[in-house]
C-alpha positions in Angstrom: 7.2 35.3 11.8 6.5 38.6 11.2 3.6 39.6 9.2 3.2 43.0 8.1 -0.4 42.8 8.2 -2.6 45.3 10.6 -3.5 43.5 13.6 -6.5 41.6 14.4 -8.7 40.7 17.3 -8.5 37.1 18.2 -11.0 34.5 17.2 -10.9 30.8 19.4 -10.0 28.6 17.2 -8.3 30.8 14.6 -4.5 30.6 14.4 -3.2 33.0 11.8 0.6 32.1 13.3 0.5 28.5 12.2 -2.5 29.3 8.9 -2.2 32.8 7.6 -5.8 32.4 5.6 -6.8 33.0 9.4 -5.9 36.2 9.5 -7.7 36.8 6.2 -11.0 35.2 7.3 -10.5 36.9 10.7 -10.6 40.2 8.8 -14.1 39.1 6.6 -15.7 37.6 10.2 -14.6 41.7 11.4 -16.3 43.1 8.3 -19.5 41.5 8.3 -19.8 41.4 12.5 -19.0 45.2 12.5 -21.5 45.7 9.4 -24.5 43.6 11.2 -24.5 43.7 14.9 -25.6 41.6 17.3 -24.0 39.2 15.2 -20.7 38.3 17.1 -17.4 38.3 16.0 -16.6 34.5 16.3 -20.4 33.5 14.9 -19.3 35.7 11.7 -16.1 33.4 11.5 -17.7 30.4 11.9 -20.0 31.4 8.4 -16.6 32.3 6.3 -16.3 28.9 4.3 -14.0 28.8 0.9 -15.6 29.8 -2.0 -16.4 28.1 -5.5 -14.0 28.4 -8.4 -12.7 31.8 -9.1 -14.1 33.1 -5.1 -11.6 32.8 -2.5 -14.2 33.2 0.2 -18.3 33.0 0.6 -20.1 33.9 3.6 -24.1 32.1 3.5 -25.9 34.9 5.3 -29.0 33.1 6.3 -27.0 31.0 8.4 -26.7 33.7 10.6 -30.8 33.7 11.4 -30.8 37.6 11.9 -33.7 39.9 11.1 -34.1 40.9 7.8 -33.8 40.1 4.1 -30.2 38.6 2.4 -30.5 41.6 0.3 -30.4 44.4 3.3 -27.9 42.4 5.2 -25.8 42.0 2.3 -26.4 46.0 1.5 -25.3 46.7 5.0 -21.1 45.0 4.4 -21.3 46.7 1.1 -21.8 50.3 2.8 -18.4 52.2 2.7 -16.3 49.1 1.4 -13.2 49.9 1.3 -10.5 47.6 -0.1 -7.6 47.0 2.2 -4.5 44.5 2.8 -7.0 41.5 3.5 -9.8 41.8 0.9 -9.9 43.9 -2.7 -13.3 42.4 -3.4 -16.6 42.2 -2.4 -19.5 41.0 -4.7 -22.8 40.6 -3.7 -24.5 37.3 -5.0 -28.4 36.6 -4.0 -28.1 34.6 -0.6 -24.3 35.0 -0.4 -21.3 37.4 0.0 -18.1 36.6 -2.1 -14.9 37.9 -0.7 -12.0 38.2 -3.0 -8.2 38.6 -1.1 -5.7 40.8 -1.7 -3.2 39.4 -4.0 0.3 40.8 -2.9 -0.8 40.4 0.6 -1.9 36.5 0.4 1.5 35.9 -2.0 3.5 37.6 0.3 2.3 36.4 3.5 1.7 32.5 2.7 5.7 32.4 1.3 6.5 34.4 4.3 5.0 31.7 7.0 5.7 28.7 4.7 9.5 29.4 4.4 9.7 30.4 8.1 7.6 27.4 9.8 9.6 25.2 7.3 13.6 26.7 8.3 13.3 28.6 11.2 11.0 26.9 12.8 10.7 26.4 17.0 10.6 23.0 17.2 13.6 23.0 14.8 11.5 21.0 12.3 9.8 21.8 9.9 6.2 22.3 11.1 4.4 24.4 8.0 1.1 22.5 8.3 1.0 21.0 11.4 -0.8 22.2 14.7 -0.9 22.1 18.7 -4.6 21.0 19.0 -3.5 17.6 20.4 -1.2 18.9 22.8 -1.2 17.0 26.1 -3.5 14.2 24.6 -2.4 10.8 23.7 -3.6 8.2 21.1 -3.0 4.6 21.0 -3.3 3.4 17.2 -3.2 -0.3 16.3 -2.9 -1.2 12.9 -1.2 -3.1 9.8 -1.5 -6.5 12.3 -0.5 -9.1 10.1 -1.2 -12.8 11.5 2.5 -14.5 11.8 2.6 -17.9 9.2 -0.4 -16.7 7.0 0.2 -14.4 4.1 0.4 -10.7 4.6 -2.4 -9.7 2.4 -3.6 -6.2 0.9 -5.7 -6.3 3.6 -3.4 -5.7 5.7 -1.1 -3.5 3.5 -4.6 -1.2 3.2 -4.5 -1.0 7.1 -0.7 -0.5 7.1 -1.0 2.9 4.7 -3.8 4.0 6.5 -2.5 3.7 9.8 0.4 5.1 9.1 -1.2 8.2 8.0 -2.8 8.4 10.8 0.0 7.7 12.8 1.6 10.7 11.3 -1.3 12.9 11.2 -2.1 12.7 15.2 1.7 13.5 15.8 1.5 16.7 12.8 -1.5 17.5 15.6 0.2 18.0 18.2 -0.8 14.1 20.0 1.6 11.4 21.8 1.3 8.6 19.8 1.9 5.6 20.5 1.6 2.9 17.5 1.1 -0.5 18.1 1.4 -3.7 15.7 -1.2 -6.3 16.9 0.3 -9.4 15.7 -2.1 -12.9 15.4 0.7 -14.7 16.8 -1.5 -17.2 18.9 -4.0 -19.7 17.9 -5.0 -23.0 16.4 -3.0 -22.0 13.6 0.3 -22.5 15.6 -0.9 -25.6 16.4 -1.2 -26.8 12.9 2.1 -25.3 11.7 3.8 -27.1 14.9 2.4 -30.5 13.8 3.5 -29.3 9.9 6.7 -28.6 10.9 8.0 -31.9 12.0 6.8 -33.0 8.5 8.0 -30.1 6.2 10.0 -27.5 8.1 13.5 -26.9 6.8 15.9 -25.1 9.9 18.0 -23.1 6.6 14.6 -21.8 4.9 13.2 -20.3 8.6 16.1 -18.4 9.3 16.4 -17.0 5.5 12.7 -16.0 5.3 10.4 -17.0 8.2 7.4 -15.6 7.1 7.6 -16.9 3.8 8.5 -20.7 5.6 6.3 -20.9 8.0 3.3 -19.8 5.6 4.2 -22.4 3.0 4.2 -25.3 5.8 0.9 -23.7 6.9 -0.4 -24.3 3.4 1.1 -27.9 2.8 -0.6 -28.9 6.5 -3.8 -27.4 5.6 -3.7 -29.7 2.5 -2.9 -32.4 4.7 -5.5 -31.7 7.2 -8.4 -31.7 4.8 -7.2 -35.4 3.7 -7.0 -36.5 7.3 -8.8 -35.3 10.4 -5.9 -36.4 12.6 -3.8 -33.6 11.8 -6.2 -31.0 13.0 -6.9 -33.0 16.4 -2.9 -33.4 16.8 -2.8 -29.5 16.0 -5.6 -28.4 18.7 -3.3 -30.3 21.1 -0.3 -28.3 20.2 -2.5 -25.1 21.1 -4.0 -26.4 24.1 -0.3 -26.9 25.7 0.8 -23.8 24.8 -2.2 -22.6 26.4 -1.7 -24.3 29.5 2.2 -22.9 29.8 4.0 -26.2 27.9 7.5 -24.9 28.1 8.9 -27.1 25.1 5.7 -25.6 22.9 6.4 -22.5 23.9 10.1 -22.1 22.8 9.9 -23.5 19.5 6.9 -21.0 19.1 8.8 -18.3 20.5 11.8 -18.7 18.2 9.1 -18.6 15.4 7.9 -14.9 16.6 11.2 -13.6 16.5 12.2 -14.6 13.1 9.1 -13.6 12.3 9.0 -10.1 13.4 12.4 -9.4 12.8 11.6 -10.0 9.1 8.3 -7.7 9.6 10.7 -4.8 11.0 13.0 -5.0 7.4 10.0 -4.9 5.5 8.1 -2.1 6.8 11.3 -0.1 6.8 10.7 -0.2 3.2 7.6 1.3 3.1 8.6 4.1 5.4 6.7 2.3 8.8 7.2 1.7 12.0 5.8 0.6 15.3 6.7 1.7 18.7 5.7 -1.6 19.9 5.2 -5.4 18.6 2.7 -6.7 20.6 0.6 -9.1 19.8 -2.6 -11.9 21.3 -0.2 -13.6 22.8 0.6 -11.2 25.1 -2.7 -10.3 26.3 -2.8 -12.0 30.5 -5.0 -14.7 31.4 -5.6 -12.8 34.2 -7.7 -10.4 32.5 -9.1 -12.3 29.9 -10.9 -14.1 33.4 -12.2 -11.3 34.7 -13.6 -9.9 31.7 -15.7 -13.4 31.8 -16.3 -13.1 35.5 -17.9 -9.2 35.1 -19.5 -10.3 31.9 -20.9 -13.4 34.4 -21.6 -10.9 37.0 -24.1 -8.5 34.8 -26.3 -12.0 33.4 -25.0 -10.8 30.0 -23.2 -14.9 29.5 -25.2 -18.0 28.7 -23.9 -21.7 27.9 -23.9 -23.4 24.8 -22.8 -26.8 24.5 -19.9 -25.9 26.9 -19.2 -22.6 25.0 -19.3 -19.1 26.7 -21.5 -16.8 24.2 -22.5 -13.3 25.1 -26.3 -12.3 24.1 -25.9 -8.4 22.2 -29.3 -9.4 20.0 -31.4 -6.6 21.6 -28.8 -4.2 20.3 -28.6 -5.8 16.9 -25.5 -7.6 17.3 -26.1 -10.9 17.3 -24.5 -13.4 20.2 -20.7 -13.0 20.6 -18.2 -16.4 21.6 -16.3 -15.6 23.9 -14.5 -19.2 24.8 -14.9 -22.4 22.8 -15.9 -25.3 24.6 -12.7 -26.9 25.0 -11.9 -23.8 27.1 -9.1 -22.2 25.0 -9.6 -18.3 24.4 -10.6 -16.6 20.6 -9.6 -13.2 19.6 -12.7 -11.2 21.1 -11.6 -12.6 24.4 -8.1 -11.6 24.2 -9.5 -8.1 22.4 -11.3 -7.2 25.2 -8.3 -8.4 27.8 -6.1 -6.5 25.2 -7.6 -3.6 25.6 -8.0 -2.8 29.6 -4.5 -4.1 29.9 -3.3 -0.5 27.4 -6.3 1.6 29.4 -3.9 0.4 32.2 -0.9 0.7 30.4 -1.2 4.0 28.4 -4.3 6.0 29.7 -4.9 6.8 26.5 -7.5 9.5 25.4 -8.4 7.6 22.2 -7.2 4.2 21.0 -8.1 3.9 17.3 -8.6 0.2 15.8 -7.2 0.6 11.8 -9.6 -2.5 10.7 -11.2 -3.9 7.7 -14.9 -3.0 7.2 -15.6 -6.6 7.2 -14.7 -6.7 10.8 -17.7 -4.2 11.8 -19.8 -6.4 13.2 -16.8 -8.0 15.5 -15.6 -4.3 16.6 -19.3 -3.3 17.5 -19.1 -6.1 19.9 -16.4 -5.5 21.2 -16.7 -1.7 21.8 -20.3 -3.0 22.9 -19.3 -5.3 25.6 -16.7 -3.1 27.0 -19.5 -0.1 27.6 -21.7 -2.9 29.0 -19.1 -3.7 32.1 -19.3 -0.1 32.2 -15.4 1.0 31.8 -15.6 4.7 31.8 -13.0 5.0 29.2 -14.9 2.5 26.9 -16.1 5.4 25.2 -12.9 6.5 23.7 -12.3 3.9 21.6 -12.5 4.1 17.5 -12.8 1.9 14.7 -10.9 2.9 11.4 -12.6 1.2 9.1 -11.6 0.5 5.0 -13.0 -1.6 2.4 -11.7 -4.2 0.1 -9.2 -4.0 -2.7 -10.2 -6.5 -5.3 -8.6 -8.3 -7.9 -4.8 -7.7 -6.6 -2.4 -10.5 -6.9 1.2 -10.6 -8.4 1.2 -10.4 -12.2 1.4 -14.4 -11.8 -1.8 -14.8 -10.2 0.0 -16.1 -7.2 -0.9 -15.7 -3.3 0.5 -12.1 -2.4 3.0 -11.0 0.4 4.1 -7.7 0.9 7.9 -8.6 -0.3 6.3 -10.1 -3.9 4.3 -6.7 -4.2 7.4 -4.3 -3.4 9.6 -6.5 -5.3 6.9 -6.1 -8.7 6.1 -2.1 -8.5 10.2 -2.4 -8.1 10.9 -4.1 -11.4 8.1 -2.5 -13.6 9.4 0.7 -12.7 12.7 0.1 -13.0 11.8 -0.9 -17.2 9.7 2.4 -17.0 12.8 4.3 -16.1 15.1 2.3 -18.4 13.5 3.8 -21.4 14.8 7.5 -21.2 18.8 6.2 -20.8 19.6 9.9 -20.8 17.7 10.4 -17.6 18.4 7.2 -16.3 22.2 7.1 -16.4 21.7 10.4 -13.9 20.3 8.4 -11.2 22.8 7.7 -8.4 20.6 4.7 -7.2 18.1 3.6 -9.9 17.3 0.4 -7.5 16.0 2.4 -4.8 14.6 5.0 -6.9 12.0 2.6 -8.6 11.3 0.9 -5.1 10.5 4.3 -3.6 8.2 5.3 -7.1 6.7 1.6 -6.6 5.7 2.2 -3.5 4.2 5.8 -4.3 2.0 4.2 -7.0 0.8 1.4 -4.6 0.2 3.8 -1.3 -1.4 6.6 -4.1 -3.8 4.1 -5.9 -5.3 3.0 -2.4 -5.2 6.4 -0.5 -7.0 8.3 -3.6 -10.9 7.6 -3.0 -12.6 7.1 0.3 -11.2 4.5 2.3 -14.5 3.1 3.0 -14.9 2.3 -1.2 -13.8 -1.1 -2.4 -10.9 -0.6 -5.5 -10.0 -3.2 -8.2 -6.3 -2.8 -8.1 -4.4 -1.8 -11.4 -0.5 -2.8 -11.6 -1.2 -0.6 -15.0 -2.6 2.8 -13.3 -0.4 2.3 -10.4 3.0 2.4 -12.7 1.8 5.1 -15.0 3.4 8.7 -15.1 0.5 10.3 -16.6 -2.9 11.4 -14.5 -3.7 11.1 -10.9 -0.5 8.6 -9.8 1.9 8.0 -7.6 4.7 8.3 -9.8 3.2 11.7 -11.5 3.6 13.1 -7.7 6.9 12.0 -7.1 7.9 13.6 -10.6 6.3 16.9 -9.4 8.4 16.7 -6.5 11.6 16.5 -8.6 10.8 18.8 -11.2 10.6 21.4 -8.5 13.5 20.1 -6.1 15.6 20.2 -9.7 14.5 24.0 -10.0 17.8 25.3 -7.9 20.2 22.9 -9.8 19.1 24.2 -12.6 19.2 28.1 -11.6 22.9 28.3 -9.7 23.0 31.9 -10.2 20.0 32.7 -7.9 21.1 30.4 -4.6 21.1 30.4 -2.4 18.0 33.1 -2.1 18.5 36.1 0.0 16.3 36.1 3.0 12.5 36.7 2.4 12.7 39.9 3.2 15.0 41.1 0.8 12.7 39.2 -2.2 10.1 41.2 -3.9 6.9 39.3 -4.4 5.2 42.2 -6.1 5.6 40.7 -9.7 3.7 37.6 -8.8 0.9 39.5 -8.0 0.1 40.0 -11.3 0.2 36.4 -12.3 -3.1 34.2 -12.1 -1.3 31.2 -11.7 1.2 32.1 -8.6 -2.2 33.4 -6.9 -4.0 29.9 -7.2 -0.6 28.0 -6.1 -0.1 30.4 -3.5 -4.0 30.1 -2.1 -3.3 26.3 -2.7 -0.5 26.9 -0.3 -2.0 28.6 2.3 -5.1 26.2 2.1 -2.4 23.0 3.8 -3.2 23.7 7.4 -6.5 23.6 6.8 -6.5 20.4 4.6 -4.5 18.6 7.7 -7.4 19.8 10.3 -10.0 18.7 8.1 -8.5 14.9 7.5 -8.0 15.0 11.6 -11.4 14.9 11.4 -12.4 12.4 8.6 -9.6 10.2 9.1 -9.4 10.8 5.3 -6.2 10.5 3.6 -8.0 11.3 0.1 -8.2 14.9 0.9 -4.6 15.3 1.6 -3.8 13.1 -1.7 -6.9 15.2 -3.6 -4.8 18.3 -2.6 -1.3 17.0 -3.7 -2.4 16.5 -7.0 -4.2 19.7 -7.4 -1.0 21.3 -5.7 1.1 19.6 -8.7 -1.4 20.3 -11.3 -1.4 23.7 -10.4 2.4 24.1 -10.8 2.6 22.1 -13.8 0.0 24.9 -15.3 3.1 27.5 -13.8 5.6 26.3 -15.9 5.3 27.9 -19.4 4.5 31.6 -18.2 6.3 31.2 -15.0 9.6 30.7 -16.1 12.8 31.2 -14.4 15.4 29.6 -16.6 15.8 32.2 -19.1 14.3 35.0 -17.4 16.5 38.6 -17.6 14.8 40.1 -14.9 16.6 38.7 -11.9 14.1 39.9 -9.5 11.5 38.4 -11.0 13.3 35.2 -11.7 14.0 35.2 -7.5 10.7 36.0 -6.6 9.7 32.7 -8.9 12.4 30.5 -7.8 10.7 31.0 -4.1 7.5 30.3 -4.9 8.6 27.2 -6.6 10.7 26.0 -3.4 7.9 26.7 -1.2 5.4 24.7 -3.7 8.0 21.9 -3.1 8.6 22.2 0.9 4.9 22.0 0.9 4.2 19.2 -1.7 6.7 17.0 0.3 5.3 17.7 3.4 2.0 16.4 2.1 3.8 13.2 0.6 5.7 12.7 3.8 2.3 13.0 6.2 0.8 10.4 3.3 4.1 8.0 4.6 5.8 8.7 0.8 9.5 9.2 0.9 9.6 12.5 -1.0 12.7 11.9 -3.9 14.9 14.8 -5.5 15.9 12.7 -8.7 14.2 10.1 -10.7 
């Protein structure tokens, strides 16, 4: 892209060709560095933080330690200011130094790089927003992990949207990612549902919905168990010869995973997920679950317990850990720890990231514990992801929840939603899809808006709702401004940004806060690389729609006489929306054009 700005010296770190606001904060860092020597260049940038409402941005100049009061310093950048392309603005505010940008410039120059990161860009994606700082570095992510025959609970639909955002956000950073789907495929449970099976399984009902099946004969043995002890001896005997290699267990079992996982692949597709691999306990070797015990043995970390293997971690405040029951068969931290040397061997990763509820701490910590404990240099590289708990979420019915009964509810309450304007309705091509996709906004929106750590009561009500902070008011956002050229065939298709004239928009309050809104979406992507927020990324959605929604009234371009003016606003509109979807799409939302 070419900007027509004066050129700059370069800061590490800075990348005004992927974030113009770079170049902007390069040009206050030159300012003040110039103005207050020895202060360096790249320390100057590193104080140049967004300002408070109505300041685009404040520099703190204590932080800088340098001799002197705030007042001299501060007297010292104010000498001979000058306003130029970057900054029309300095005011000078006890501690702190507020910088105010040049208008046309930032208008200009954040529609310039948005439209040609998002058309013309290298890659031959679009890439407005995305960055090279992972380049050459791979992550392993393991989330969503639903355990085959048992209900796929909002648990595990929290883990799902979060992991998928990260999934997406490593890859928008430049990483190799490489998703994996942990399945709890192996267990006592199979065990029970094997002895259940002979009872209640039906051969039609598996192959039509094997999830679904195989959970309700889970729950009608359960029953049965609690009424007769048998059952569960009978079912640790199922486990204990699949265990030991029984080939006859095995295949029924395997036919079971299959179904099973084919049905996970057509329901995930729905909510815009995938996973490069299916893997799950099952397939974590003997072999290394073994040697994990041996090394463990080997470092006096293992005592005996009735027959069971239990690792002391009290002196790190982690209780003791079982790592086989007594009967010998394996648990989950056994096969997590076998799990996870056989991907160091597999993958080399440089981080493997665990998407896990926060009432799993305790079991992670162990985990990551003992693997730093038989000293694997890469033990250090692993991270847990953790969430908390949504509460109160269950179908309208109060019934156990799957993902297919949640999906198939936002569906159907949308669809009456949209049913009431017949006008509007009767223009969509698809309305069953349409309400699916705005269901699943509402759900993914409702769980990504606040921390992830924060518990949520779930609310079929807030979730459905077009008006505040939803789902649905996003994806009508997105479609008010995708409608925008429709509705204005006389000015498409646009003439290429250099023959638009911005100059008009300077003038206007509300294109300067969408386009400082704009520019601000590389640095809303670093910053949730860092958190492993998605909040921030849906916090700026909504203040990205809010602020366009404010544009509307004085903004118009329907109706406007001066044509250059009316192109000049059409742009910013269809940047507003290349950008807006790009923020729905990294939050795994299917951005729509009609609803």
């Amino acid at each position: 892209m070419v900007s027509s700005l004066p050129s700059l010296p370069p800061v590490p770190g800075a990348d005004p060709s992927s974030c113009i606001l770079d170049a902007f904060r390069i040009a206050i860092a030159k300012r003040v560095s110039d103005a207050l020597p020895p202060l360096s260049l790249e320390q100057a940038y590193s104080g140049v933080d967004y300002g408070k409402k109505g300041v685009d941005f404040t520099v703190a100049l204590p932080r800088f330690r340098l001799p002197g009061k705030p007042d001299e310093l501060a007297s010292k950048v104010l000498t001979d200011f000058q306003p130029d392309d970057f900054v029309s603005s300095i005011t000078h505010d006890k501690a702190f130094l507020h910088f105010q940008l040049n208008t046309a410039s930032l208008v200009r120059e954040v529609l310039n790089q948005i439209h040609t990161l998002t058309y013309e860009s290298p890659t031959g994606k679009p890439s407005y927003g995305t960055n090279s700082s992972g380049q050459g570095k791979k992550l392993v992510i393991e989330y969503s992990s639903p355990n085959i025959a048992k209900s796929f609970h909002v648990g595990h639909l929290r883990s799902t949207i979060i992991g998928a955002f990260l999934d997406n956000l490593y890859k928008a950073c430049g990483w190799e990612v490489v998703s994996l789907n942990y399945l709890g495929d192996w267990g006592t449970q199979f065990g029970m549902i094997a002895t259940g099976f002979e009872k209640y399984g039906s051969q039609t009902e598996l192959e039509k919905d094997a999830i679904k099946h195989l959970y309700d004969v889970y729950v009608k043995v359960t029953r049965d168990a609690e009424a007769d002890p048998n059952v569960k001896i009978e079912a640790a005997k199922w486990f204990k010869r699949m265990e030991d290699g029984d080939e006859t267990a095995l295949s029924t079992w395997r036919v079971w995973r299959k179904l099973s996982v084919d049905r996970y692949i057509e329901e995930y597709a729905r909510l815009n997920v995938s996973f490069d691999v299916y893997t799950g306990e099952s397939e974590v070797g003997k072999e290394w679950q073994d040697k994990a015990l041996e090394r463990l043995e080997e470092m006096g970390l293992i005592s005996d317990a009735n027959g069971a293997k239990l690792v002391d971690l009290e002196k790190w405040k982690l209780g003791k850990a079982v790592l086989r029951k007594a009967d010998g068969t394996s648990i989950y931290l056994t096969r997590d720890i076998g799990g996870a040397i056989e991907r160091w061997e597999k993958y080399h990763f440089d981080k493997m990231i665990y998407v896990v509820a926060s009432q799993q701490d305790l079991h992670l910590a162990q985990f990551f514990k003992m693997l730093k404990l038989m000293e694997f240099p890469w033990a250090d590289r692993l991270e847990h992801v953790n969430y908390g708990m949504v509460l109160g979420m269950s179908t309208r019915k109060g019934t156990a929840v799957f993902l297919d009964q949640i999906i198939r509810e936002a569906s159907t309450v949308m669809h009456e939603q949209m049913r009431r304007n017949e006008e509007k309705y009767n223009a969509v091509e698809d309305p069953e899809t349409v309400s699916r996709e705005v269901g699943i906004t509402g759900i993914k929106i409702q769980d990504m808006a606040a921390k992830r750590i924060n518990n949520y009561t779930f609310n079929w009500d807030r979730m459905l709702s077009f008006e505040g902070d939803t789902g649905p008011y996003l994806q009508y956002a997105h479609v008010r401004l995708t409608s925008m050229e429709r509705k204005n065939p006389h000015l498409v298709p646009l003439p290429p940004p250099s023959q638009i004239d911005t100059s008009s928009l300077a003038t206007s309050t509300h294109a300067r806060d969408i386009a400082i809104l704009l520019g601000s979406y590389p640095d809303v992507v670093k910053v949730a690389l860092k958190t492993h927020e998605p909040s921030g990324v849906v916090t700026f959605a909504f203040r990205l729609a809010h602020a366009i929604s404010s544009a509307w009234e004085t903004l118009v371009v329907k109706g406007e006489v001066d044509e250059e003016k009316a192109r000049a606003r059409l742009w910013l509109y269809l940047c507003a929306r290349d950008v807006l979807g790009a923020a729905m799409r990294l939050l795994s939302i299917r951005p729509l054009e009609r609803m």
